[in-house]
Biopython code that builds the backbone (N, CA, C, O; Angstrom):
import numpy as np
from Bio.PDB.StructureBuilder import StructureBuilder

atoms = [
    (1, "UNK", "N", (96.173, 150.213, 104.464)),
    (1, "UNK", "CA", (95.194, 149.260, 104.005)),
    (1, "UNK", "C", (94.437, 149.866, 102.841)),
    (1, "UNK", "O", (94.500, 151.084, 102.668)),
    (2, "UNK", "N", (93.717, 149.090, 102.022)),
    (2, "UNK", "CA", (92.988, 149.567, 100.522)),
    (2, "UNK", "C", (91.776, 149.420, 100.726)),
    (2, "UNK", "O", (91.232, 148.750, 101.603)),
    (3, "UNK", "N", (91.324, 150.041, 99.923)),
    (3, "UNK", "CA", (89.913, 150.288, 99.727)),
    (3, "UNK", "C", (89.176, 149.033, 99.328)),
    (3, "UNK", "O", (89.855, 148.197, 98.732)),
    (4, "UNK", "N", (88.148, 148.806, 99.508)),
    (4, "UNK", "CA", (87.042, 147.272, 99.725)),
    (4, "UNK", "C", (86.560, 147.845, 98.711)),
    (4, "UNK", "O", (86.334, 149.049, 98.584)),
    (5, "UNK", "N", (86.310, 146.629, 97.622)),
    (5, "UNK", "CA", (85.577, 147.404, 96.208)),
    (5, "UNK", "C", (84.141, 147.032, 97.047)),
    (5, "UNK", "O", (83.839, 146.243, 97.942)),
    (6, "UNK", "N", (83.244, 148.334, 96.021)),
    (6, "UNK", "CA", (81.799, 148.049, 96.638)),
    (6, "UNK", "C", (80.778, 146.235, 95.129)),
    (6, "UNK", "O", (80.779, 146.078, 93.908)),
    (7, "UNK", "N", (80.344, 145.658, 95.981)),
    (7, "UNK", "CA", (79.875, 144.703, 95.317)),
    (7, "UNK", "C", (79.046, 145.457, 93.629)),
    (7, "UNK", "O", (79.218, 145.085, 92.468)),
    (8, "UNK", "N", (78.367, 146.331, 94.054)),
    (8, "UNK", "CA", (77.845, 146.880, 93.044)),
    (8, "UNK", "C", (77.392, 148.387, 93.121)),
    (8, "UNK", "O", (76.778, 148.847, 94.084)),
    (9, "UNK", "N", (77.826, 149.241, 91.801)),
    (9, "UNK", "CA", (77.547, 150.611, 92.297)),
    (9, "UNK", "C", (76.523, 151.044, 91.460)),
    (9, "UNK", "O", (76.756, 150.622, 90.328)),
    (10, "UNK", "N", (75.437, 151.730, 91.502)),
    (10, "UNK", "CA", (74.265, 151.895, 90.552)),
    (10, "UNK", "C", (74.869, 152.355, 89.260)),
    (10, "UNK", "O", (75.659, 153.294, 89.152)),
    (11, "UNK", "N", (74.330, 151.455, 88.106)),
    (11, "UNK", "CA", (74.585, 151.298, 86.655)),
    (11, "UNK", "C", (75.627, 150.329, 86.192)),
    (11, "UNK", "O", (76.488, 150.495, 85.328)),
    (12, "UNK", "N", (75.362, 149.214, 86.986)),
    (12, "UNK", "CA", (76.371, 148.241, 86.819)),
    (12, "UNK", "C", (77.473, 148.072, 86.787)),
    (12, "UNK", "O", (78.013, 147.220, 86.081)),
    (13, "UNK", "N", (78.122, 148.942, 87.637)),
    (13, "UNK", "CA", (79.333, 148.853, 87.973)),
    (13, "UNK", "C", (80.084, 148.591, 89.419)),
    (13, "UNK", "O", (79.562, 148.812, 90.512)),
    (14, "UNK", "N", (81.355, 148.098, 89.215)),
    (14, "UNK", "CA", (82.153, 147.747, 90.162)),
    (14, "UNK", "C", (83.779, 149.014, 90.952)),
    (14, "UNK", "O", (84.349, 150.031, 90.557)),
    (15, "UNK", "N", (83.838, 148.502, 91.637)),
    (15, "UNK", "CA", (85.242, 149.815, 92.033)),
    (15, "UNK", "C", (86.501, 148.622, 92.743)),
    (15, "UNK", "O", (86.292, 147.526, 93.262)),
    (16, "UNK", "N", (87.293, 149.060, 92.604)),
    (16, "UNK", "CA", (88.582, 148.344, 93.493)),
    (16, "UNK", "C", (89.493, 150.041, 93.823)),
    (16, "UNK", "O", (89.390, 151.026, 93.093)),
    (17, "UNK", "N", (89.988, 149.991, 94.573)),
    (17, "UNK", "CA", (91.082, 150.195, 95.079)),
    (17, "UNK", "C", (91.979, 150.576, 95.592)),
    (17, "UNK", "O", (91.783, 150.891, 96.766)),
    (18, "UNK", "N", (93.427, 150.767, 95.047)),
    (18, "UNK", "CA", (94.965, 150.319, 95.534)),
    (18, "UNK", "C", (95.405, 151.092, 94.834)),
    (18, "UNK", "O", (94.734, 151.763, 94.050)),
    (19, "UNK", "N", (96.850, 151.168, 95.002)),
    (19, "UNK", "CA", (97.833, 151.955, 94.153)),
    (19, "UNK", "C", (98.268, 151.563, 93.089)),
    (19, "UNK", "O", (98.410, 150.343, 93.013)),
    (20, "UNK", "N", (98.615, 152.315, 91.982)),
    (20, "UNK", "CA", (99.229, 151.679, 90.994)),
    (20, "UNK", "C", (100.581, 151.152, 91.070)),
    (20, "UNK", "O", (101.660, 151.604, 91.454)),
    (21, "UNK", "N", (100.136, 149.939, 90.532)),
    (21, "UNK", "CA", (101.820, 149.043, 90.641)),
    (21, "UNK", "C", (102.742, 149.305, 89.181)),
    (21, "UNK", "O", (103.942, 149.567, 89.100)),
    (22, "UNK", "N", (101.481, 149.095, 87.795)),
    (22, "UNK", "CA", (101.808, 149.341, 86.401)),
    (22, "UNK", "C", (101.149, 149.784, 85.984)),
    (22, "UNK", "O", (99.956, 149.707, 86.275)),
    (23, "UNK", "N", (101.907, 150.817, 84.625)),
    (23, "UNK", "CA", (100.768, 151.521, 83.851)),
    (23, "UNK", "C", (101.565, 151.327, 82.210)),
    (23, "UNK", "O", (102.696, 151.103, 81.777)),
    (24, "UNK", "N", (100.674, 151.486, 81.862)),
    (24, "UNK", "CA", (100.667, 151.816, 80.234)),
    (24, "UNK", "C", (99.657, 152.064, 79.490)),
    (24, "UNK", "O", (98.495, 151.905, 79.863)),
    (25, "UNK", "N", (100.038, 152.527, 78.235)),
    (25, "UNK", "CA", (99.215, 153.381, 77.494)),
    (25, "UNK", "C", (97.808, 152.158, 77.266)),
    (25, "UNK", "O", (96.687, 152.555, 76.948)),
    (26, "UNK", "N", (98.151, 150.558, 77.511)),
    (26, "UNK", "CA", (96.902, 149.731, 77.554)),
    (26, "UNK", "C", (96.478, 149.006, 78.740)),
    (26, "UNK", "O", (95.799, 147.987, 78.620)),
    (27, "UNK", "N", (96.853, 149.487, 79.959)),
    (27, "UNK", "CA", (96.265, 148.351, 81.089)),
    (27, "UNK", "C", (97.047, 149.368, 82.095)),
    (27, "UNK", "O", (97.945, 150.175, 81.852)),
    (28, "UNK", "N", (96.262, 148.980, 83.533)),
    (28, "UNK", "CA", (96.256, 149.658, 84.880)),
    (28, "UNK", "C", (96.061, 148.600, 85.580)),
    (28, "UNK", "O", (95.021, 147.963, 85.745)),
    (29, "UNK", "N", (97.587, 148.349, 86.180)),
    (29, "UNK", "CA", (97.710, 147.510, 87.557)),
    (29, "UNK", "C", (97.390, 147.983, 88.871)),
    (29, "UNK", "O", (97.982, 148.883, 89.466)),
    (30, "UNK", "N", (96.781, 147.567, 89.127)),
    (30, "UNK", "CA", (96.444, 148.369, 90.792)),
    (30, "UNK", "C", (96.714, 147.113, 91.734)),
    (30, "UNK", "O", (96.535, 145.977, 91.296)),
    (31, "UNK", "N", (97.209, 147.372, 93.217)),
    (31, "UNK", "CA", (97.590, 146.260, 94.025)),
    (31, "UNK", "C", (96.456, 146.617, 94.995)),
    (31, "UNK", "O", (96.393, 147.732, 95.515)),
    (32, "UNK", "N", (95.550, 145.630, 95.230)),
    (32, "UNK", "CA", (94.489, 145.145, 95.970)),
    (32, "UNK", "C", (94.261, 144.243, 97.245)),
    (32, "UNK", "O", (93.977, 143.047, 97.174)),
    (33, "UNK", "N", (94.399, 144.863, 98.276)),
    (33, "UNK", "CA", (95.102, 143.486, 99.065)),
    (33, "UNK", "C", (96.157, 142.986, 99.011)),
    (33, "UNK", "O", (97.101, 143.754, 99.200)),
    (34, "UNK", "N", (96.469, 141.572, 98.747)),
    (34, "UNK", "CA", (97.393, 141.500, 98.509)),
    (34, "UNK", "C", (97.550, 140.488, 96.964)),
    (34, "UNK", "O", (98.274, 139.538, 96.666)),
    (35, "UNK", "N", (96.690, 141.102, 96.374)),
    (35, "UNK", "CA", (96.556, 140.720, 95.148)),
    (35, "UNK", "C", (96.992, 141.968, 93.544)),
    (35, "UNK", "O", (97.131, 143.189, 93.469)),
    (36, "UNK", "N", (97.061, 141.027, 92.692)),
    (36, "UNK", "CA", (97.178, 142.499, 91.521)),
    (36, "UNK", "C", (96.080, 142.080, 90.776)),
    (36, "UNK", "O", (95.761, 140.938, 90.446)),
    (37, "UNK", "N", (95.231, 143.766, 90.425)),
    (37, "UNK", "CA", (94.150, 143.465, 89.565)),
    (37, "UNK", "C", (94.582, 144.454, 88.316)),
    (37, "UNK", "O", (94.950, 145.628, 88.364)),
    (38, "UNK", "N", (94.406, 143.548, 87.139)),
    (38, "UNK", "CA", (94.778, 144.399, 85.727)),
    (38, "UNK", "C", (93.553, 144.664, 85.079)),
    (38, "UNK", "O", (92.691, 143.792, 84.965)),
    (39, "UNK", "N", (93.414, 145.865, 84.627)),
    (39, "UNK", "CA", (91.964, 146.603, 84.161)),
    (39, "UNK", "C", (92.611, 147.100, 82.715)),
    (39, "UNK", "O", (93.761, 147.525, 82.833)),
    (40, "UNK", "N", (92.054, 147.119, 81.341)),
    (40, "UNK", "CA", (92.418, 147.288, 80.565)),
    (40, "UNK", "C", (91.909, 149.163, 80.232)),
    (40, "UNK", "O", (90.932, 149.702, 80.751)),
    (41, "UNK", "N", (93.004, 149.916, 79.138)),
    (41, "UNK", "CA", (93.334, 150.943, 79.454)),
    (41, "UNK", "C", (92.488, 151.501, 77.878)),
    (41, "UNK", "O", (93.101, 151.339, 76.822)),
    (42, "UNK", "N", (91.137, 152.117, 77.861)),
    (42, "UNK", "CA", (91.473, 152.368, 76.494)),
    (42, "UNK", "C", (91.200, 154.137, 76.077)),
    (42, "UNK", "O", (91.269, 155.045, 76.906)),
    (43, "UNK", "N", (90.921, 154.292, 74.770)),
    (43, "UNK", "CA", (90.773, 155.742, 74.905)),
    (43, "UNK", "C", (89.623, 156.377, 75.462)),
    (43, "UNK", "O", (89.646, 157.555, 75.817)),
    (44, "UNK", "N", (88.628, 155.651, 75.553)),
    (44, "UNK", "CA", (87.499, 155.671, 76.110)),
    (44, "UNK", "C", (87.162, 156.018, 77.925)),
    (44, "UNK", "O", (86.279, 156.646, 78.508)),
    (45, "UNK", "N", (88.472, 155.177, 78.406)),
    (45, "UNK", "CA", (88.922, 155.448, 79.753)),
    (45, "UNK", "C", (89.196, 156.933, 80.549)),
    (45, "UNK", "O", (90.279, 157.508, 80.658)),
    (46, "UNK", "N", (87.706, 157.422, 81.133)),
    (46, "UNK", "CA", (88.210, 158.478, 81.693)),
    (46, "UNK", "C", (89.370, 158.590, 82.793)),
    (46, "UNK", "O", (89.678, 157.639, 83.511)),
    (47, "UNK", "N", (89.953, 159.793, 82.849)),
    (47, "UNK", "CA", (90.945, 159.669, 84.041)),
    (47, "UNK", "C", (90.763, 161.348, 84.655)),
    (47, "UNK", "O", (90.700, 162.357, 83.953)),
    (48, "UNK", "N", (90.714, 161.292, 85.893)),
    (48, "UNK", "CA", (91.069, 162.215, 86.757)),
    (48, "UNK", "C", (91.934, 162.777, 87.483)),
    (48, "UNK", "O", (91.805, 162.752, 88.707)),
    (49, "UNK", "N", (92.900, 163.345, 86.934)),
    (49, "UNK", "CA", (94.335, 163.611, 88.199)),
    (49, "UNK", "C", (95.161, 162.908, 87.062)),
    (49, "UNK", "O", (94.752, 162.392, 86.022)),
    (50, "UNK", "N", (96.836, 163.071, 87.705)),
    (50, "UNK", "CA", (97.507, 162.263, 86.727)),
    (50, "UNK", "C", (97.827, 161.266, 87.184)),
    (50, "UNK", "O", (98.172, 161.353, 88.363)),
    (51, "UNK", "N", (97.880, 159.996, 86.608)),
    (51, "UNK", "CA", (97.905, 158.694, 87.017)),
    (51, "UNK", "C", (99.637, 158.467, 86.584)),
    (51, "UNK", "O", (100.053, 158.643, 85.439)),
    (52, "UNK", "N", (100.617, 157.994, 87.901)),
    (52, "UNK", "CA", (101.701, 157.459, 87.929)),
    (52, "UNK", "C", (101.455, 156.283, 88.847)),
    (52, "UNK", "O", (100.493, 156.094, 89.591)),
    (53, "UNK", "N", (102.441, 155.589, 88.658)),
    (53, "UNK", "CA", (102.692, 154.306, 88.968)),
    (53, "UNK", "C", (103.292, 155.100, 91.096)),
    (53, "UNK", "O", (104.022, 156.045, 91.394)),
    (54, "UNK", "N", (102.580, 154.190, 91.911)),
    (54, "UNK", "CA", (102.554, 154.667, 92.917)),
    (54, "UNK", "C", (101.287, 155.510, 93.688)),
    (54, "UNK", "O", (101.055, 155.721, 94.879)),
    (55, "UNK", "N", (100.455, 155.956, 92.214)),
    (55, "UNK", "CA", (99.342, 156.631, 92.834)),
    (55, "UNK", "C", (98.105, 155.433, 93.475)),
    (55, "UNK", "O", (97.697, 154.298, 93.226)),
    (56, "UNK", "N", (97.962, 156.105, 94.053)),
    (56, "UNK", "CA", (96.435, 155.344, 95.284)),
    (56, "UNK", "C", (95.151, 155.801, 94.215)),
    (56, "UNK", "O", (94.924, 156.983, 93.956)),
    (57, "UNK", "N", (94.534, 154.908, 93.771)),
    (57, "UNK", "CA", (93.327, 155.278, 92.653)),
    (57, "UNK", "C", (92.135, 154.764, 93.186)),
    (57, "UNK", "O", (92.099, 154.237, 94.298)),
    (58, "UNK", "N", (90.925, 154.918, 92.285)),
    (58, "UNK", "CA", (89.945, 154.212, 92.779)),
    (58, "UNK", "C", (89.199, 153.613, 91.312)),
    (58, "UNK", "O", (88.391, 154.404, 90.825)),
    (59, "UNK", "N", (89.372, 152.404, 90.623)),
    (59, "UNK", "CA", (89.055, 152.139, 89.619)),
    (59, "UNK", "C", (87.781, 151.717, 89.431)),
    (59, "UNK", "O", (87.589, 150.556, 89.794)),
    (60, "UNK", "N", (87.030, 152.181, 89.066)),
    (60, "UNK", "CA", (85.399, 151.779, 88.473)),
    (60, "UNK", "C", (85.681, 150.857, 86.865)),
    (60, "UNK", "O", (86.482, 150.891, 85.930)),
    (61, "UNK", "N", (84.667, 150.206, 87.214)),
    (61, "UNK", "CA", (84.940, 149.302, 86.057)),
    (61, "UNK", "C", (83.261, 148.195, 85.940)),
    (61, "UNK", "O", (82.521, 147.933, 86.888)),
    (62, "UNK", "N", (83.104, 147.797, 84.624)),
    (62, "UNK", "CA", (82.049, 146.854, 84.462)),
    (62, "UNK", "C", (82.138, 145.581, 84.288)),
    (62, "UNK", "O", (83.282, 145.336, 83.905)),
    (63, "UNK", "N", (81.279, 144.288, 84.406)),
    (63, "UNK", "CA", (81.941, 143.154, 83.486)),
    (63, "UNK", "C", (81.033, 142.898, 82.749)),
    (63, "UNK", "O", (80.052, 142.461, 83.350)),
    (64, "UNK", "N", (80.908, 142.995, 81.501)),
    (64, "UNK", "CA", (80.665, 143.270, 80.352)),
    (64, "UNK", "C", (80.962, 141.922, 79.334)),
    (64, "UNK", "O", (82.113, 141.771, 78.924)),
    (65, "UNK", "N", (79.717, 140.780, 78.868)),
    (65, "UNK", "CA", (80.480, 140.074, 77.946)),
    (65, "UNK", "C", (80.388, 140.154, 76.957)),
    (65, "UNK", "O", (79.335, 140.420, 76.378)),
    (66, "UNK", "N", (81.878, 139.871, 76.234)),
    (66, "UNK", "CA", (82.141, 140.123, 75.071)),
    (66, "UNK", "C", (82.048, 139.258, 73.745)),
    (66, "UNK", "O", (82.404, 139.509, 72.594)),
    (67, "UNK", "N", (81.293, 137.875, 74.460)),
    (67, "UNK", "CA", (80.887, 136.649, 73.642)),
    (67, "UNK", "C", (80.485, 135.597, 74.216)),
    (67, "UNK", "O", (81.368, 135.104, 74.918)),
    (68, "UNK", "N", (79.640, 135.109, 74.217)),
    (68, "UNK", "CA", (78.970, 133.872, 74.541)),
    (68, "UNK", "C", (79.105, 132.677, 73.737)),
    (68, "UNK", "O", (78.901, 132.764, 72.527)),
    (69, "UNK", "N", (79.357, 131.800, 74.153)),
    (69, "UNK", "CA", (79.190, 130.255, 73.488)),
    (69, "UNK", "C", (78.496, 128.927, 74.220)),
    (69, "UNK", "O", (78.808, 128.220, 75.178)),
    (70, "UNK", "N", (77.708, 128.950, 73.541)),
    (70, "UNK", "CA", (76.341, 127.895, 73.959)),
    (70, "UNK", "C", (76.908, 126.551, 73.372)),
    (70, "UNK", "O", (77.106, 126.351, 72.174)),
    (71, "UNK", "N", (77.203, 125.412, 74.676)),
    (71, "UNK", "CA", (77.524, 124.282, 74.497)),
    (71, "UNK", "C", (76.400, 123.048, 74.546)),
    (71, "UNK", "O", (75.431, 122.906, 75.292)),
    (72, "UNK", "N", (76.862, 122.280, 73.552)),
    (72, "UNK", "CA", (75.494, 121.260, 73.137)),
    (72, "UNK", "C", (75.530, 120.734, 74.887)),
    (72, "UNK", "O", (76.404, 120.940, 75.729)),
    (73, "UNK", "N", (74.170, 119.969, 75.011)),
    (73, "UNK", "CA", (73.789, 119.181, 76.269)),
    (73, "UNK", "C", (74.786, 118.367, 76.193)),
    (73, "UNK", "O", (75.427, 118.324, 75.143)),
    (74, "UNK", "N", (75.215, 117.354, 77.541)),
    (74, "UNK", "CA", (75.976, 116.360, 77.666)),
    (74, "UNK", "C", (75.015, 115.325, 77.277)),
    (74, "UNK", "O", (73.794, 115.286, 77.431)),
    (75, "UNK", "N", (75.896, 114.426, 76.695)),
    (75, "UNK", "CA", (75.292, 113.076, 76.257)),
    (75, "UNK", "C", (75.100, 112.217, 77.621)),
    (75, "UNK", "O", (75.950, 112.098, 78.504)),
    (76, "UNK", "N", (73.554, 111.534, 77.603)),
    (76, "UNK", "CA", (73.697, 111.066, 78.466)),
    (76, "UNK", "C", (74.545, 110.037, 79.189)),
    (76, "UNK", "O", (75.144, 109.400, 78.322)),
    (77, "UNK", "N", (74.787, 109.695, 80.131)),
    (77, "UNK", "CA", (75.272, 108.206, 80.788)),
    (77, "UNK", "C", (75.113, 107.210, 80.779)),
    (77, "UNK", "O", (73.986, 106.894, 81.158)),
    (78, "UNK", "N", (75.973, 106.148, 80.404)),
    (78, "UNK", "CA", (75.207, 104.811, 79.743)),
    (78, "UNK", "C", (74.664, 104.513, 80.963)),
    (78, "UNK", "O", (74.899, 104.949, 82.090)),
    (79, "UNK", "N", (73.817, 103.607, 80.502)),
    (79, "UNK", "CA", (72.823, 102.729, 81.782)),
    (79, "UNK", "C", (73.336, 101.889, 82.454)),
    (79, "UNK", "O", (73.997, 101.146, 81.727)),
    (80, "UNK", "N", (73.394, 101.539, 83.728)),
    (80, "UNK", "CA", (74.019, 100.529, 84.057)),
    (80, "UNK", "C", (73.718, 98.491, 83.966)),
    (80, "UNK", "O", (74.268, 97.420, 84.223)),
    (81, "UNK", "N", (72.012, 99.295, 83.216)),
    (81, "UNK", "CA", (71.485, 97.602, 83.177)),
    (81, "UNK", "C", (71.954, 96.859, 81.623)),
    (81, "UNK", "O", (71.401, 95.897, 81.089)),
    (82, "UNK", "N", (72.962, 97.523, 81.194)),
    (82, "UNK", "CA", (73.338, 97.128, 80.038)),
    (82, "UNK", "C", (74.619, 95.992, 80.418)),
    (82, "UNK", "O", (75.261, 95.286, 79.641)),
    (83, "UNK", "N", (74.703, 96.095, 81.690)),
    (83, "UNK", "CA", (75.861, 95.089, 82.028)),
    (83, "UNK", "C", (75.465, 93.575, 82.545)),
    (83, "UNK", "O", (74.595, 93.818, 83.381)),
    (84, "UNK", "N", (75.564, 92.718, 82.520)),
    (84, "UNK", "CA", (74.475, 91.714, 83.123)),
    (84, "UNK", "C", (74.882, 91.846, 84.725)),
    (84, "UNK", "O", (75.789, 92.616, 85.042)),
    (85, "UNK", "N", (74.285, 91.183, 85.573)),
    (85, "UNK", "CA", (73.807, 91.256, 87.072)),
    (85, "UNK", "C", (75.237, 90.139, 87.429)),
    (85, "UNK", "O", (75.521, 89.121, 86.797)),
    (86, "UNK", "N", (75.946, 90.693, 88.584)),
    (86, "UNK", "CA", (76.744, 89.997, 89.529)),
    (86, "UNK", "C", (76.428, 88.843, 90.085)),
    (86, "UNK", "O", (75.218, 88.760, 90.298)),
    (87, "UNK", "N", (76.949, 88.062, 90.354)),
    (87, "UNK", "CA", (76.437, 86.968, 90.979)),
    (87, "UNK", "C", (76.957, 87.241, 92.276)),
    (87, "UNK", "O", (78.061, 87.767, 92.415)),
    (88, "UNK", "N", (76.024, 86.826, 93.509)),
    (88, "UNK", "CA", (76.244, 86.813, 94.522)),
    (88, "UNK", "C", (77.258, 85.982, 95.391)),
    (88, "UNK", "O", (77.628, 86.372, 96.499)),
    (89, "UNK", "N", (77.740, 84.647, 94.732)),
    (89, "UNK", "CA", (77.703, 83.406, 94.836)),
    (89, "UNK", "C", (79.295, 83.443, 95.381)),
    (89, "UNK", "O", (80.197, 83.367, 94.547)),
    (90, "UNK", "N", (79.582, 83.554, 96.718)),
    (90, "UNK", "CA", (80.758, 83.483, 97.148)),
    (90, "UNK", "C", (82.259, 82.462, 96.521)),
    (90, "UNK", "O", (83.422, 82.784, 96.274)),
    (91, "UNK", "N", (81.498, 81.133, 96.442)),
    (91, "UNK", "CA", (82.141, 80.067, 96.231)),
    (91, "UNK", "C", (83.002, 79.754, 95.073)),
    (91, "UNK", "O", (84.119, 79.240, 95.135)),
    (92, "UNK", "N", (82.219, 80.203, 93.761)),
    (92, "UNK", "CA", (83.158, 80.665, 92.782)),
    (92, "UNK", "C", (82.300, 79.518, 91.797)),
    (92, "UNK", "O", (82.155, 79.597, 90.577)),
    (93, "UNK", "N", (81.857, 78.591, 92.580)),
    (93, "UNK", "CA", (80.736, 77.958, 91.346)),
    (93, "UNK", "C", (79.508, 78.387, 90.712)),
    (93, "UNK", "O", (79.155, 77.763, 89.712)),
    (94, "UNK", "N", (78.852, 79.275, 91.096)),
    (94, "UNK", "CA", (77.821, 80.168, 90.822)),
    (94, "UNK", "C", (76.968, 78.915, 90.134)),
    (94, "UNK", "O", (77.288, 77.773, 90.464)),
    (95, "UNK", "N", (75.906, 79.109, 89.200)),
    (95, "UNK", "CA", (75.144, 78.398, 88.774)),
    (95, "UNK", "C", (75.585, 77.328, 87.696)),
    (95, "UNK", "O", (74.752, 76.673, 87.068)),
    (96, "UNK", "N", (76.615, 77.227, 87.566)),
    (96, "UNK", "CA", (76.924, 75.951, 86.575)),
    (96, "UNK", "C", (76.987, 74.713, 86.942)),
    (96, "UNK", "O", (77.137, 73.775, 86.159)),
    (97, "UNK", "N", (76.795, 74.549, 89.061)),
    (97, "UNK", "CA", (76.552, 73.360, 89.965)),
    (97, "UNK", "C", (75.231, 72.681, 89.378)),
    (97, "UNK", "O", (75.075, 71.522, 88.996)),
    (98, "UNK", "N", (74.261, 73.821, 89.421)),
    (98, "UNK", "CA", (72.994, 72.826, 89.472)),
    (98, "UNK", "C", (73.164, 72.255, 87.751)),
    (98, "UNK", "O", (73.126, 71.057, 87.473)),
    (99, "UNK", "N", (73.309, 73.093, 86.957)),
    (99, "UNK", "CA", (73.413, 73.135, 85.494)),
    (99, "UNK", "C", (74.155, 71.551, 85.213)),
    (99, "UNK", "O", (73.835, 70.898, 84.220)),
    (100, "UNK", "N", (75.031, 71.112, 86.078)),
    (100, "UNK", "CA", (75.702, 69.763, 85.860)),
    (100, "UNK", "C", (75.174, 69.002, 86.594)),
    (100, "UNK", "O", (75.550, 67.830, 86.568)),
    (101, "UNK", "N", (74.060, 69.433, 87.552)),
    (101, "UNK", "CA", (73.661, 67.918, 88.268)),
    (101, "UNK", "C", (72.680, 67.327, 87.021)),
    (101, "UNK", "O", (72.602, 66.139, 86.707)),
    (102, "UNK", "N", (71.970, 68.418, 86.407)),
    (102, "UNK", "CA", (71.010, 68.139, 85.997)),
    (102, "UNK", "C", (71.621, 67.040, 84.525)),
    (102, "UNK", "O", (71.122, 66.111, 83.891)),
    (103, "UNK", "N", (72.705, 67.654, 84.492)),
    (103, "UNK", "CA", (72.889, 67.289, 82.845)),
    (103, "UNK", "C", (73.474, 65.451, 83.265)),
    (103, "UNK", "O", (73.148, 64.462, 82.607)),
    (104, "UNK", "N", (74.369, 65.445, 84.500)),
    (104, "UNK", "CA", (74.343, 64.411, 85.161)),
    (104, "UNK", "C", (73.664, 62.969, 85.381)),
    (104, "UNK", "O", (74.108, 61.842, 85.162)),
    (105, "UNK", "N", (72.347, 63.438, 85.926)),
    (105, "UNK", "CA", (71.046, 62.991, 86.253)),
    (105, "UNK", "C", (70.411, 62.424, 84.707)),
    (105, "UNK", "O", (69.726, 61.401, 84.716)),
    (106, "UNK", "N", (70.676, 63.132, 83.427)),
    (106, "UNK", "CA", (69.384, 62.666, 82.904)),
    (106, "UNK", "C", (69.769, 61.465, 81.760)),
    (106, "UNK", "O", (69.145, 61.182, 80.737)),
    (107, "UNK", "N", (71.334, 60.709, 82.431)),
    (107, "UNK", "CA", (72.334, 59.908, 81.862)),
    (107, "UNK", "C", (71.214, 58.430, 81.799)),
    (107, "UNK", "O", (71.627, 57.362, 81.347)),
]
sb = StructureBuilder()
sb.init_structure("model")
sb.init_model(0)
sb.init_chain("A")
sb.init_seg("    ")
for serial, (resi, resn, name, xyz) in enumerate(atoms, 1):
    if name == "N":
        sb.init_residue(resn, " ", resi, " ")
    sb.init_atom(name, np.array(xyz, "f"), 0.0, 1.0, " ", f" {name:<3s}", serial, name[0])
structure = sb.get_structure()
């Protein structure tokens, strides 16, 4: 079984892990569970021991962003009183009954 990354380790950082599944001179696969986590490899990247594919590691790592983009507000939702009002009127004559008695009547 693998190591439980800790949620947070003092100075903002994170840990996972597992053994290495892949390596190269730019990224470190480690198998996590039963997941793969890829951590990018750079020169900056300390290492301890020699790292082969198969070794059991313990990767520290930050998340760090590398750009932000601020999206305009959503436009609001049209209104719904822009639609006129339903008629209740089961029958299918709705108000054009009285509208003809009247016009009817004033013969």
């Amino acid at each position: 079984m693998f190591g439980v990354s800790s949620p947070l380790i003092a100075g903002g950082a994170y840990q996972a892990t597992g053994p290495i599944i892949e390596l190269t001179d730019s990224k470190i696969v480690i198998k996590k569970d039963k997941e793969k986590w890829e951590f990018a490899r750079t020169a900056d990247t300390k290492v301890t021991g020699e790292m082969k594919v198969g070794s059991k590691v313990t990767v520290l790592y930050t998340m760090a962003a590398t750009s932000v983009e601020v999206k305009p507000p959503a436009k609001a939702a049209p209104t719904t009183t822009d639609k006129p009002a339903k008629s209740t009127d089961k029958s299918g004559k709705g108000s054009d009954k009285s509208t003809k008695k009247k016009a009817s009547s004033a013969g």
